[in-house]
C-alpha positions in Angstrom: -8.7 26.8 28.6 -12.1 25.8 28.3 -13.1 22.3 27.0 -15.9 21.1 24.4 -18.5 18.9 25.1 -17.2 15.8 24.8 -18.2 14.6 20.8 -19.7 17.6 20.2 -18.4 20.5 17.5 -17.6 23.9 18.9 -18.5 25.5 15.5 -19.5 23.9 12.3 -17.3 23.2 9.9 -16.7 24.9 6.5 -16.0 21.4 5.2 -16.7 18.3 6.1 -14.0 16.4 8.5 -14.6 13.0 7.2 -13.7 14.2 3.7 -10.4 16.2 4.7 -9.4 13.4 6.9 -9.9 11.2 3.9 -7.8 13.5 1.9 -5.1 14.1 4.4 -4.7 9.9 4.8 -4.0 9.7 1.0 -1.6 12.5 1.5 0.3 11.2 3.9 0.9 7.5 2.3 3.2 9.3 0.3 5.2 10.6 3.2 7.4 6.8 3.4 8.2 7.0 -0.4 9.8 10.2 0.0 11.8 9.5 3.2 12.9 6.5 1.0 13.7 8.2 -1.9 15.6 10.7 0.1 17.8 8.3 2.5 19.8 7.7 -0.8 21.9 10.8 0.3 20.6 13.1 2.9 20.4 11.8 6.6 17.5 10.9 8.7 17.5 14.0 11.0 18.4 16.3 7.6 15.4 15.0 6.0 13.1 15.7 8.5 14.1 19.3 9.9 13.7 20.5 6.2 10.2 19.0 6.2 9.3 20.8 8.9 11.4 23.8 8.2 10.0 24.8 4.8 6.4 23.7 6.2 6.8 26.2 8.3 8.2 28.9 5.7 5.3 29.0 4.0 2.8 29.1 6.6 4.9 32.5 8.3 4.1 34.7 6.3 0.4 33.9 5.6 -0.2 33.3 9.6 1.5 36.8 10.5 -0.6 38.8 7.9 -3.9 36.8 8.6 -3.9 35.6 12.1 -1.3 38.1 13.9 -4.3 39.0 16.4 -5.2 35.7 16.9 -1.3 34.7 18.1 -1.2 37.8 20.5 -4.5 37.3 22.1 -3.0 32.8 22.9 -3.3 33.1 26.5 0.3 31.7 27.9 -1.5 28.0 28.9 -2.4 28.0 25.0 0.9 29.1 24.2 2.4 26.1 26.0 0.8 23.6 25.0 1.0 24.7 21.4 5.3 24.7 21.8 4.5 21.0 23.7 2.5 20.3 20.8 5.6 21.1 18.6 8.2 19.5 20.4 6.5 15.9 20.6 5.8 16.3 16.4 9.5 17.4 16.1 10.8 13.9 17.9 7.5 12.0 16.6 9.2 12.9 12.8 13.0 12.3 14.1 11.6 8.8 14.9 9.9 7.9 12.0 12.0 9.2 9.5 15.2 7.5 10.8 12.8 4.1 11.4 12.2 4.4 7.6 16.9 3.2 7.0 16.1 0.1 9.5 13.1 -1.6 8.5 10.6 -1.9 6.0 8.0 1.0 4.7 5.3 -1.7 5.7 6.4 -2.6 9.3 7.3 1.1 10.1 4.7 2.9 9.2 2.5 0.4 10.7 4.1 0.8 13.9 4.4 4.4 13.5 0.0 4.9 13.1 -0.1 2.6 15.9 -1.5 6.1 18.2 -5.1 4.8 18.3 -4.6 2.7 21.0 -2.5 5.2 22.8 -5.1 8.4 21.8 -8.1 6.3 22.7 -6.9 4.9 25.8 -6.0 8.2 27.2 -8.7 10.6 25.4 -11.2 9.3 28.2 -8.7 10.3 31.1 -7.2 13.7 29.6 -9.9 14.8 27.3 -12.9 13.5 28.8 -14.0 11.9 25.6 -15.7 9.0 26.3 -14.4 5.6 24.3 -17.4 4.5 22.9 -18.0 0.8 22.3 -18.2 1.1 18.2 -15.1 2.9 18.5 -13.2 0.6 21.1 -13.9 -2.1 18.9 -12.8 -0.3 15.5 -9.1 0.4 17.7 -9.2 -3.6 18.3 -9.9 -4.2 14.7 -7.3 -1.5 13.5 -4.6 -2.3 16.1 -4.7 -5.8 15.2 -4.5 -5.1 11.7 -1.1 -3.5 12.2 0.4 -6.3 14.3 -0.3 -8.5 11.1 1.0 -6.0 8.9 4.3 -5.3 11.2 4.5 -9.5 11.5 6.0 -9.5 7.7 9.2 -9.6 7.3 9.9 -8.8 3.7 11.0 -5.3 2.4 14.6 -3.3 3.1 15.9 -3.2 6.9 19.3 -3.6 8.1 18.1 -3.9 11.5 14.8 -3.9 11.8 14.5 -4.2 15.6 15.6 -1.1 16.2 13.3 0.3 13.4 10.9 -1.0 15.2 11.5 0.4 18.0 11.9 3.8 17.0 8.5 3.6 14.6 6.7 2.7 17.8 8.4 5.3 20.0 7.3 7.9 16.5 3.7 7.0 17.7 3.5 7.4 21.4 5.0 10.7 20.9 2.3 11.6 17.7 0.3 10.4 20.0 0.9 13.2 22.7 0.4 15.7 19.6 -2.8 14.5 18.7 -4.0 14.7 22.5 -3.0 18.3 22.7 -4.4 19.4 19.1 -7.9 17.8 20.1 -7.9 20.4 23.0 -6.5 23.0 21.7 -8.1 23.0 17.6 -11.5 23.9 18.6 -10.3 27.6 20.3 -7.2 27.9 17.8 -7.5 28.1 13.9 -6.1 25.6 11.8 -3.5 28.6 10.6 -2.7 30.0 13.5 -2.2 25.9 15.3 -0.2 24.7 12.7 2.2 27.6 12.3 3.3 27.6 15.9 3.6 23.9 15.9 5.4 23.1 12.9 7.5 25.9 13.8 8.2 24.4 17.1 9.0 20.9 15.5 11.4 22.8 13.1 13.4 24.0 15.8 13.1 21.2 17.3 14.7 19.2 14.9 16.9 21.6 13.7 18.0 21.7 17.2 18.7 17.7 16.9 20.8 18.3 13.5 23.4 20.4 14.8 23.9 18.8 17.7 24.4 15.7 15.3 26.8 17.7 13.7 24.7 17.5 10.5 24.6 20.1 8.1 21.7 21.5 5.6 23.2 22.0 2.4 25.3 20.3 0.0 22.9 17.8 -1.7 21.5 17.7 -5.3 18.9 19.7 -6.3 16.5 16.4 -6.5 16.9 15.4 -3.0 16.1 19.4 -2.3 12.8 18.9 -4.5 12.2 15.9 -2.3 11.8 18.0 0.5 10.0 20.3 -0.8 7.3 17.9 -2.2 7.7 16.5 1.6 6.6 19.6 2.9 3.7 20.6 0.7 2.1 17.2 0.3 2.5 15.0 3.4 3.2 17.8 5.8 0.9 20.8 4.7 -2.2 18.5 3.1 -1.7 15.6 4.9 -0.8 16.6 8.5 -3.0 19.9 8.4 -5.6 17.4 7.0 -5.7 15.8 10.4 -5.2 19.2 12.5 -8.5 20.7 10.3 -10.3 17.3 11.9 -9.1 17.5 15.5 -11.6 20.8 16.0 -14.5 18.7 15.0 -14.1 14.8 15.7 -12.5 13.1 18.5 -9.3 12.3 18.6 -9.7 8.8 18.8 -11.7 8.8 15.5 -9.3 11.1 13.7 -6.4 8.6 14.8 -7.9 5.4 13.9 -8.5 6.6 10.2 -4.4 8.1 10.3 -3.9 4.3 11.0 -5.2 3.6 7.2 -1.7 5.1 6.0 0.3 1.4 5.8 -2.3 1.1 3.2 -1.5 3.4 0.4 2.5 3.2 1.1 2.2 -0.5 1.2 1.2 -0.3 -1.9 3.5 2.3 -3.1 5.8 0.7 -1.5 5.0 -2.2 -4.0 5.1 -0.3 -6.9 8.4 1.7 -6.7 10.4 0.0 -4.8 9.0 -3.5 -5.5 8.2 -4.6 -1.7 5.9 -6.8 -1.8 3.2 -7.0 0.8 2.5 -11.0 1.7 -0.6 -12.6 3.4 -0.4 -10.8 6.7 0.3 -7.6 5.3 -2.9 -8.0 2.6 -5.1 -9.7 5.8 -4.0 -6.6 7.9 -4.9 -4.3 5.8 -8.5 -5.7 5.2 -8.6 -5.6 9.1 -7.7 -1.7 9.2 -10.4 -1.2 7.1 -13.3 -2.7 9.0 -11.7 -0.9 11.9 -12.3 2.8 10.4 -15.3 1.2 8.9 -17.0 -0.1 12.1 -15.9 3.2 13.7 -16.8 5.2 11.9 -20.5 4.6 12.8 -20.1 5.7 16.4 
């Protein structure tokens, strides 16, 4: 499949990036507060297969009507990466999500955003985007940032090691997703990308929840509206936010400003659930921001 010039938009865009980026990052910050909220009955893997399942419901029929010729003409290469693309979101959310009943909304999302030094140290190799100086610096800034932030050790966690763990093992595999939507967005539309890969991920997970012998129904109708509210909000605005980007920034870029999510569910965090962010967490943060700042400029 043929590559971009390296920085360079294949098309322009009908919106600006920058904006929708911004709007998908505020999105997203509610994506912990949910997971929490949730956890209070339905398991980890439950959780995130309905995500991704009623995502992926109501981008069906609206892809099949509008882009049908677009998903028969996906040469076979485009149609694997797409389904690789899926299956690295699917185990990037079974990460995260169960990350969120270990350790704290602060340390796990931190850890879970912490791509930008895994996109921008392979974009250079695998996508031929060079790592620009401005933009290596904003990673440092941003990267550093989230070790602060993931130092605290306040907030809910039973065993927050192996939160940990699975919040950084949620990024390397996000990670791999953004790498492949960078080369595939800008010869795919956002429709036609995000259908095949959030319906990948669905069967993905719901792959993962029977083999865990989980089961789908059987909860209250709140914890049903939860996923729902999952699915339109931090899934379809948020995450789509990001895929609209990938055709137009690098993939870097698009992952250092995902990095600004601790932010907003730090704080929401705060609010609902009364964890309250210390000095490292608040000096973090102010380091994220001069990261996206900085690089922004490049």
């Amino acid at each position: 499949m043929p590559q971009p010039a390296p920085g360079s938009p294949v098309k322009k865009p009908f919106l600006s990036p920058v904006v929708i980026l911004a709007v998908g990052v505020l999105a997203t910050a509610s994506s912990a507060i949910l997971i929490r909220l949730a956890q209070t009955e339905a398991p980890s893997i439950v959780i995130a297969s309905s995500r991704l399942t009623l995502a992926t419901a109501m981008l069906l029929p609206w892809s099949l009507t509008r882009r049908r010729y677009e998903l028969q003409a996906l040469p076979a290469r485009g149609w694997q990466l797409a389904l690789l693309s899926g299956f690295m979101l699917g185990l990037h959310f079974a990460a995260y999500i169960a990350s969120l009943r270990y350790t704290s909304i602060a340390a796990g999302t931190v850890l879970a955003t912490s791509t930008p030094i895994w996109v921008g140290l392979a974009s250079p190799l695998l996508l031929r985007e060079p790592l620009t100086r401005r933009m290596g610096v904003g990673i440092l800034l941003a990267v550093a940032g989230s070790l602060l932030i993931g130092l605290e050790q306040g907030g809910a966690g039973s065993r927050p090691l192996l939160g940990n763990v699975l919040a950084l093992s949620s990024a390397l595999t996000g990670a791999v997703y953004f790498l492949i939507g960078r080369r595939l967005r800008p010869h795919l539309s956002l429709l036609s990308y995000t259908t095949i890969v959030y319906g990948c991920a669905a069967v993905t997970l719901l792959a993962l929840t029977a083999l865990l012998g989980q089961s789908l129904l059987g909860y209250s109708p709140s914890i049903y509206l939860l996923f729902f509210l999952m699915a339109l909000f931090p899934q379809l605005l948020g995450h789509s936010s990001y895929n609209y980007a990938l055709a137009f920034l690098p993939a870097a870029y698009v992952s250092i400003a995902v990095i600004s999510e601790p932010i907003g569910a730090s704080i929401l965090g705060l609010l609902i659930f009364g964890e309250a962010p210390g000095e490292l967490a608040i000096s973090g943060g102010l380091l994220i921001l001069a990261g996206i700042l900085f690089s922004s400029r490049a």
